[in-house]
C-alpha positions as CSV (number, residue, x, y, z in Angstrom):
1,X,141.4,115.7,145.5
2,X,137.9,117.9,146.2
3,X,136.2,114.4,146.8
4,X,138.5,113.1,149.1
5,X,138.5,116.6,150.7
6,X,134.8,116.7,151.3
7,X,135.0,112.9,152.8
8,X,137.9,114.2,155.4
9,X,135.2,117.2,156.3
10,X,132.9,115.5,156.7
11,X,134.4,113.4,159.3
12,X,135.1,116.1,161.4
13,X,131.5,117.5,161.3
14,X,130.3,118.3,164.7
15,X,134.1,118.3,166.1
16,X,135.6,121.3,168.0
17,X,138.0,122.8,165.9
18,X,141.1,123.1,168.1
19,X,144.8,123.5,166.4
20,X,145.5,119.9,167.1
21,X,142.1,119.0,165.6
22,X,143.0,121.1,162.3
23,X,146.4,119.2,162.3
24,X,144.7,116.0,162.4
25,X,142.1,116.8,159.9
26,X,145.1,117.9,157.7
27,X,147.0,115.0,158.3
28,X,144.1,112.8,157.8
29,X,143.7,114.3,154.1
30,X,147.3,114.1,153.3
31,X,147.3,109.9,154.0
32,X,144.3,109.3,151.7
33,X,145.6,111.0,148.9
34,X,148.7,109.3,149.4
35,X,147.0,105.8,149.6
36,X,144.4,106.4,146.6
37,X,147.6,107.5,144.7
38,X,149.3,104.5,145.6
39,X,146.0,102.1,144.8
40,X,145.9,104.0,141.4
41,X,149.8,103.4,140.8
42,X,149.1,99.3,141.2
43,X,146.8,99.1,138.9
44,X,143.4,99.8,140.3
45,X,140.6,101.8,138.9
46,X,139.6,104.9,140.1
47,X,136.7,104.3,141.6
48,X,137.6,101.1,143.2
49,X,140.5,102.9,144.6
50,X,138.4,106.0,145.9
51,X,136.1,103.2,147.6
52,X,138.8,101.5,149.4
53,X,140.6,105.2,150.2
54,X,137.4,105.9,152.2
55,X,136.9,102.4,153.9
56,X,140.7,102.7,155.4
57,X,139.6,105.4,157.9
58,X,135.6,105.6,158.8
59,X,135.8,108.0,161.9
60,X,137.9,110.3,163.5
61,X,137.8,108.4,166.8
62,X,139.8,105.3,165.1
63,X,142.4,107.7,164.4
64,X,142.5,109.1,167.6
65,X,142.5,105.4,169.3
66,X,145.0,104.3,166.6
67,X,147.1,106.9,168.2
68,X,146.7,106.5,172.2
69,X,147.6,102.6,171.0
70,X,150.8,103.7,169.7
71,X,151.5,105.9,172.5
72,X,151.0,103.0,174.9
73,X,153.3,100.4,173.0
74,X,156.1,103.4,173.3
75,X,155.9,103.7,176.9
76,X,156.9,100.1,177.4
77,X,153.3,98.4,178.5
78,X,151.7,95.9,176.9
79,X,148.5,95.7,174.8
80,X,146.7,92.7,175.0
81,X,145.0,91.8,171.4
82,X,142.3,89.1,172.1
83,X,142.7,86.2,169.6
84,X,139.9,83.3,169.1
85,X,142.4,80.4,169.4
86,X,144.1,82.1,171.9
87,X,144.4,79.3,174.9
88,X,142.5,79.3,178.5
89,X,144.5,80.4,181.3
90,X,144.3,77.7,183.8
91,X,142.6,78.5,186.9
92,X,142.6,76.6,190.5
93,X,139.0,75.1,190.7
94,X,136.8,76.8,193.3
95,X,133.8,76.1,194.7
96,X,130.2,77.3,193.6
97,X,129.9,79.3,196.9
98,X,133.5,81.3,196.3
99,X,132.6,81.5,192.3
100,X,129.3,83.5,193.2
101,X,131.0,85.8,195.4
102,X,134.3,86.4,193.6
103,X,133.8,88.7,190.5
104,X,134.6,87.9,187.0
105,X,137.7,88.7,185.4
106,X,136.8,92.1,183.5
107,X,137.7,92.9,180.4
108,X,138.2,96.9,179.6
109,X,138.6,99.0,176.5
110,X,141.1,101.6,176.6
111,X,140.4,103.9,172.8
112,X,140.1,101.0,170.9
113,X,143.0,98.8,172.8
114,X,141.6,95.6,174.9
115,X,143.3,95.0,178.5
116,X,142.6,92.1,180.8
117,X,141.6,93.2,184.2
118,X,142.1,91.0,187.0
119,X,139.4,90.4,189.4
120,X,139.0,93.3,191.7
121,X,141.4,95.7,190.4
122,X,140.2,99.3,189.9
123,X,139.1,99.8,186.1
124,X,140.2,103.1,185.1
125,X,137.1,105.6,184.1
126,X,136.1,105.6,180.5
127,X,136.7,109.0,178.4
128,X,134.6,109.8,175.0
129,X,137.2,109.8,172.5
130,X,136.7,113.3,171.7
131,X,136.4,114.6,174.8
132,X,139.8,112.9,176.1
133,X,142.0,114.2,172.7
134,X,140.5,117.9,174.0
135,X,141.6,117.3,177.1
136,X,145.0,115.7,176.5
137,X,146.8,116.8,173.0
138,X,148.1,113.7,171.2
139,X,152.4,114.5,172.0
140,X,154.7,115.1,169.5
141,X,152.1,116.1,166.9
142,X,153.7,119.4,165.4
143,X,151.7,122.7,164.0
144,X,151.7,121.6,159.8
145,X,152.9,124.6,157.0
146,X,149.2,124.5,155.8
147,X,147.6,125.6,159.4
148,X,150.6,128.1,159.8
149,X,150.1,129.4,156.6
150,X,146.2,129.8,157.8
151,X,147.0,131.7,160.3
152,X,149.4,134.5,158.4
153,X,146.4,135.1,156.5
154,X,143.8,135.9,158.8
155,X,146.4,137.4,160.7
156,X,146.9,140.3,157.2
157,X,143.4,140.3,156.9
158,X,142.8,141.6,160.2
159,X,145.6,144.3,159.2
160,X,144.2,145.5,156.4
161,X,140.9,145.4,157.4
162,X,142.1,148.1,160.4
163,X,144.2,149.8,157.7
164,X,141.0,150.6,155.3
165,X,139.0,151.5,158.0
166,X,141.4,154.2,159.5
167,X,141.4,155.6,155.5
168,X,137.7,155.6,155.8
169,X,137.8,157.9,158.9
170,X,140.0,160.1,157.0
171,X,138.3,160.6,153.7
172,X,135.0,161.1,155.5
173,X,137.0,163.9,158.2
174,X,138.9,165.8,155.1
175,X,135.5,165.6,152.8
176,X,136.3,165.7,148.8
177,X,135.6,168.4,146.2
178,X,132.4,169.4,144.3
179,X,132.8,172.4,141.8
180,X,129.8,171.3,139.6
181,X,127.6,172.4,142.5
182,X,129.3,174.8,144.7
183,X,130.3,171.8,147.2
184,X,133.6,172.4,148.4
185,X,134.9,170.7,151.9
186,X,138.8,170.8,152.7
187,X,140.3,169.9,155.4
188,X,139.3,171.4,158.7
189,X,136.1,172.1,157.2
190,X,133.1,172.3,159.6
191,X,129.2,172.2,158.5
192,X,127.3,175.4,160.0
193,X,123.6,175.5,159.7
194,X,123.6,179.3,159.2
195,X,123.4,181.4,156.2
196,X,126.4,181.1,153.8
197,X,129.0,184.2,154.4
198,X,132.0,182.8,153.1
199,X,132.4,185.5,150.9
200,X,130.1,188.4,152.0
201,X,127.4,187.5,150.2
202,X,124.3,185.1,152.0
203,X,122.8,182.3,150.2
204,X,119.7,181.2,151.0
205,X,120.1,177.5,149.5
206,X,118.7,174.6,151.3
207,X,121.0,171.5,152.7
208,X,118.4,169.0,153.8
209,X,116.3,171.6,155.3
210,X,119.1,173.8,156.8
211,X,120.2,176.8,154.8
212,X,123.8,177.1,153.1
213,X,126.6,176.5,155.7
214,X,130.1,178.0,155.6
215,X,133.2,177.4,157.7
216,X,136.7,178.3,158.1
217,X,136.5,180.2,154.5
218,X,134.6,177.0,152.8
219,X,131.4,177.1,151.1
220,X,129.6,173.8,152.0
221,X,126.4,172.5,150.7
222,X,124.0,174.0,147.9
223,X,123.4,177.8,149.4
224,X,122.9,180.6,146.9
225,X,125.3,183.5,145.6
226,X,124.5,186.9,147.0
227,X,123.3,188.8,144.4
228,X,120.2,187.1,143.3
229,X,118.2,187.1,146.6
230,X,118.8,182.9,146.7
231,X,118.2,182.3,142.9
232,X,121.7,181.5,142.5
233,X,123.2,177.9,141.9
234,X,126.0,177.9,144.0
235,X,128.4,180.1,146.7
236,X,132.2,180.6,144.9
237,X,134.7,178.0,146.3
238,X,137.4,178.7,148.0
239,X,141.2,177.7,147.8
240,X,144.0,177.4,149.7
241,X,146.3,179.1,147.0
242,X,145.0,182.6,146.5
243,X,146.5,181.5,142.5
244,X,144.1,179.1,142.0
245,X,141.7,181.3,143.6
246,X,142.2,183.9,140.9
247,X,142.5,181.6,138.4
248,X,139.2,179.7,139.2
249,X,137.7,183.1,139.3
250,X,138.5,184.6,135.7
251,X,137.9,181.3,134.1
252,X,134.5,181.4,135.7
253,X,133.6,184.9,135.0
254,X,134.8,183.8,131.3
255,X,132.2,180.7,130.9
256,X,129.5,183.0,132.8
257,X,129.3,185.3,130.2
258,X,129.2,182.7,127.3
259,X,126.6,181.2,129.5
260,X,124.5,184.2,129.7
261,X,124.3,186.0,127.4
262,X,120.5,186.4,126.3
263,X,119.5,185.3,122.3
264,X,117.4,188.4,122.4
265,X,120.1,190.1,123.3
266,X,122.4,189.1,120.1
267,X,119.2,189.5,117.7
268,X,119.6,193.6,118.9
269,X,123.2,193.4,117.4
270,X,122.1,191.9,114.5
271,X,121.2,193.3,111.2
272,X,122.9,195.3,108.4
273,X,122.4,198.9,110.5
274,X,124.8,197.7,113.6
275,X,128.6,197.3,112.7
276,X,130.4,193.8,114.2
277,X,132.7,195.9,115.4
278,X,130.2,197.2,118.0
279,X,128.7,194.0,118.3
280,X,132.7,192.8,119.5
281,X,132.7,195.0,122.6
282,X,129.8,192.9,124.0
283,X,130.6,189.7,123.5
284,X,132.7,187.6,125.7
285,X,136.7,188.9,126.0
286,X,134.9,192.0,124.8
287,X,136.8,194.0,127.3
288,X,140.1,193.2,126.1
289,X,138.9,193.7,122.5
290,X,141.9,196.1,120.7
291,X,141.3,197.1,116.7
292,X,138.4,195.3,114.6
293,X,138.6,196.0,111.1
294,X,136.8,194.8,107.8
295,X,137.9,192.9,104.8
296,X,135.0,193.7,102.2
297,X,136.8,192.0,99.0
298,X,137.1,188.2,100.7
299,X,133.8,189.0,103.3
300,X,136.4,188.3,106.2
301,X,135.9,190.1,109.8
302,X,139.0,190.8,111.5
303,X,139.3,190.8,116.1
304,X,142.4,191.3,117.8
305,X,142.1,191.2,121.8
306,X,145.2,192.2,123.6
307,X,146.4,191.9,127.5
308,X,144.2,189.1,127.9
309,X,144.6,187.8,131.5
310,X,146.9,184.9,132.1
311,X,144.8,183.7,134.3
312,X,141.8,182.3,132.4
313,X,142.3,178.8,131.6
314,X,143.3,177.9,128.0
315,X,139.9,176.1,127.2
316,X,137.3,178.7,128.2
317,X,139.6,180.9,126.2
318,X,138.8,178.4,122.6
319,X,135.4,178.5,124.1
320,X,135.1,182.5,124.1
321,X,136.9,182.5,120.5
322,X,134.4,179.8,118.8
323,X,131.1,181.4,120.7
324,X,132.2,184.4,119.4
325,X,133.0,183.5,115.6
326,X,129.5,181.9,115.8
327,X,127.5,184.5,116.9
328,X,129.4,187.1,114.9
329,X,128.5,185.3,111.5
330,X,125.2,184.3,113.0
331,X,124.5,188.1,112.9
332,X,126.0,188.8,110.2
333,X,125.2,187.0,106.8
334,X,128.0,188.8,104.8
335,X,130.9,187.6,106.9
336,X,132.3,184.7,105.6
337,X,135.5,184.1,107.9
338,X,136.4,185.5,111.0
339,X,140.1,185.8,112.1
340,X,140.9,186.4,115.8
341,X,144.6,187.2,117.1
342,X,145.1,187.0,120.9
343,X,147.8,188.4,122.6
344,X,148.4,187.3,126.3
345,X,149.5,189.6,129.2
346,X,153.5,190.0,129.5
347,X,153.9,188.6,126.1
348,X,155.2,190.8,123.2
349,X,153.7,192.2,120.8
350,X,154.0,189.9,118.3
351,X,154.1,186.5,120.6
352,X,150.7,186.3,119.6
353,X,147.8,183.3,118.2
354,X,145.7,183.6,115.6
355,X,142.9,181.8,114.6
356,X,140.8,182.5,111.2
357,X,136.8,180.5,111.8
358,X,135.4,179.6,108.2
359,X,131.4,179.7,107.9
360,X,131.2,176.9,105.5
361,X,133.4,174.5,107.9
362,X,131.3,176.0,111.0
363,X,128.3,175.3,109.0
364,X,129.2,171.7,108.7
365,X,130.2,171.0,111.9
366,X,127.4,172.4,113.8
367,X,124.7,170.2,111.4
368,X,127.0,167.2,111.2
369,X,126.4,167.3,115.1
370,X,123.3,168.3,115.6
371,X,121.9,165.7,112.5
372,X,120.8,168.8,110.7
373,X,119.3,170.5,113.5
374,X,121.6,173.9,113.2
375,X,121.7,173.9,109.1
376,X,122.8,177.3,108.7
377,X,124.4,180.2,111.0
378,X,121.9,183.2,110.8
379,X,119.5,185.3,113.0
380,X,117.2,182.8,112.9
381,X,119.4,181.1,115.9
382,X,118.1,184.1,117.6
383,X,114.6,183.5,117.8
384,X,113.9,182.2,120.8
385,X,116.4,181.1,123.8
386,X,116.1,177.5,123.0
387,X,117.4,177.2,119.7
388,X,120.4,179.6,120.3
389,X,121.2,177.7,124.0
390,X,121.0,174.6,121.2
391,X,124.7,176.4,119.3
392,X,125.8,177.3,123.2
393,X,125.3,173.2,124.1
394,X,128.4,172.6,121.5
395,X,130.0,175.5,122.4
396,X,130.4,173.8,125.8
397,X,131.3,170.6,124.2
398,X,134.9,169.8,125.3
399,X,135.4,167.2,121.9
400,X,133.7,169.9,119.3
401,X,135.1,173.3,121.0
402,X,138.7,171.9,120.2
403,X,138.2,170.5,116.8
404,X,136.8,173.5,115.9
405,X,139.6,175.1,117.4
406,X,142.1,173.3,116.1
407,X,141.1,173.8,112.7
408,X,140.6,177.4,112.9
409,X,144.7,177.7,114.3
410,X,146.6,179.3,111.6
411,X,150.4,178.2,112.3
């Protein structure tokens, strides 16, 4: 009972709180709730029975003095309870001169049990009731479930407090990865202040004043590729597995040249006098492209790129195919579809995928999710760099890349 409970503390307010203190305070609780239960199972009303609960112990030092008492009785000597009728001892008259001199009978309290001293017998020193159950434990008191139970907690606390610490160390020692920003730190990686040469190249990137670091093969921090005299975004990472080197390598060389790839350079292509078919070879997968080839009577524009490398992730390869459906149509008015067939490295001939991109279903897409922004695919998307990087935003566009995608997969 939280009333009860915050009685029973505040009893002990101010007490040192040694095991055997915590035991008592327990055992303390344990009897009022017993004795308000039993007032409430004999009729009386709650509050009455909360009162009286309350008035049975006032302090902790009659608890403690209810104890020594008990202690005493066991140990075989007697506790004198002073009565009002009790009866006069009878005493040997004396005379007024002896009765000065001789001291009174003295009358001492031992925690809360009366003695009767005779006159001129040492009185045993007088101990604070808290001080003397510090110094002496009440015997036979025994360590309670509740305060063991106290203890097996802190006692997994302080475990797994050491054990998230040590996991702490090791996250910050082994570092994490980064790609979005070049940021890659492995294990064993060290932080350099010097230019960044994981790879050859030196970027000239800034890392809170310091330029590009490298270590132990690991590009670290925001240092520039070589190549663009520090106007680079990031250094390449660098793996363990020289697999998922290779394969982080082509599928970024892949998205690069989606990225890239100028508007002003597509409005060149565009136009009745240049041929998609030229227009194929510089487009993205434009080195794998194999036979192109026209279908005047249903306006369809066929691509077929063969040996592409089985190392470029499956998405940036739906990314290539929709960027390129788009900008082929976009420079093209005439063509109405545009049906791709891939075929893979060290797959047959005819283990291939084929995808056929419909203008009027592009059409839709692209103004259904840019709220009419993109009505139409045409060289008008090549006027300037910001409304074509507007189509290459939903290009990149995990969610609308592979419906498009998907819907484009002839079976």
């Amino acid at each position: 009972m939280n009333e009860l409970r915050m009685y029973v503390e505040h009893l002990f307010e101010g007490k040192v709180l040694t095991a055997e203190m915590i035991e008592l305070k327990e055992e303390m609780y344990g009897n009022l709730v017993a004795r308000y239960e039993d007032y409430l199972a004999g009729g009386m009303d709650a509050a009455e029975a909360l009162e009286k609960t309350k008035a049975s112990i006032t302090s902790v030092e009659d608890v403690l003095a209810g104890e020594d008492a008990d202690e005493v009785a066991e140990a075989g000597a007697p506790v004198v309870q002073p009565t009002a009728d009790a009866e006069p001892v009878a005493e040997e008259p004396v005379s007024s001169a002896s009765q000065a001199e001789a001291p009174a009978a003295e009358t001492t309290v031992l925690s809360g049990a009366t003695a009767a001293h005779a006159a001129g017998t040492p009185v045993p020193p007088q101990t604070e009731p808290e001080l003397a159950d510090l110094a002496t434990p009440a015997m036979g008191r025994k360590i309670t479930s509740k305060v063991l139970i106290a203890s097996l907690i802190a006692l997994v606390f302080v475990v797994l407090a050491a054990f998230f610490g040590v996991l702490a160390v090791g996250c910050v020692s082994f570092g994490v990865t980064d790609d979005t920003q070049g940021q890659v730190t492995t294990a064993n990686t060290v932080q350099g202040t010097g230019n960044d040469t994981a790879d050859g190249t030196t970027g000239n990137g800034n890392t809170s004043g310091n330029n590009g670091a490298a270590s132990n093969n690991n590009a670290v921090g925001n240092g520039n590729a070589a190549g663009n005299a520090g106007q680079g975004q990031s250094t390449t990472p660098r793996f363990e597995d020289p697999e998922d080197q290779a394969e982080y390598e082509a599928t970024s060389a892949l998205d690069s040249a989606i990225a890239n790839q100028t508007a002003a350079s597509l409005a060149e292509m565009a136009g009745a006098g240049n041929a998609p078919a030229s227009m194929v070879q510089s487009l993205p997968l434009g080195e794998y492209a194999g036979s192109t080839g026209n279908d005047t009577q249903q306006a369809r524009f066929n691509v077929r790129y063969d040996n592409v490398s089985d190392l470029i992730d499956g998405d940036a390869i739906d990314r290539a195919l929709l960027y390129n459906a788009t900008a082929l149509m976009s420079a093209h008015s005439d063509i109405r579809q545009v049906t791709i067939t891939v075929h893979e490295r060290y797959d047959s001939d005819y283990d291939t995928d084929t995808y056929t991109f419909d203008r009027a279903t592009l059409e839709h897409a692209y103004s259904n999710a840019s709220n009419g922004a993109i009505a139409a695919l045409d060289s008008s998307l090549f006027a300037s760099e910001e409304a074509w990087q507007n189509v290459r935003d939903y290009v990149f566009r995990e969610n609308f890349c592979e419906r498009q995608v998907d819907f484009a997969e002839v079976e």
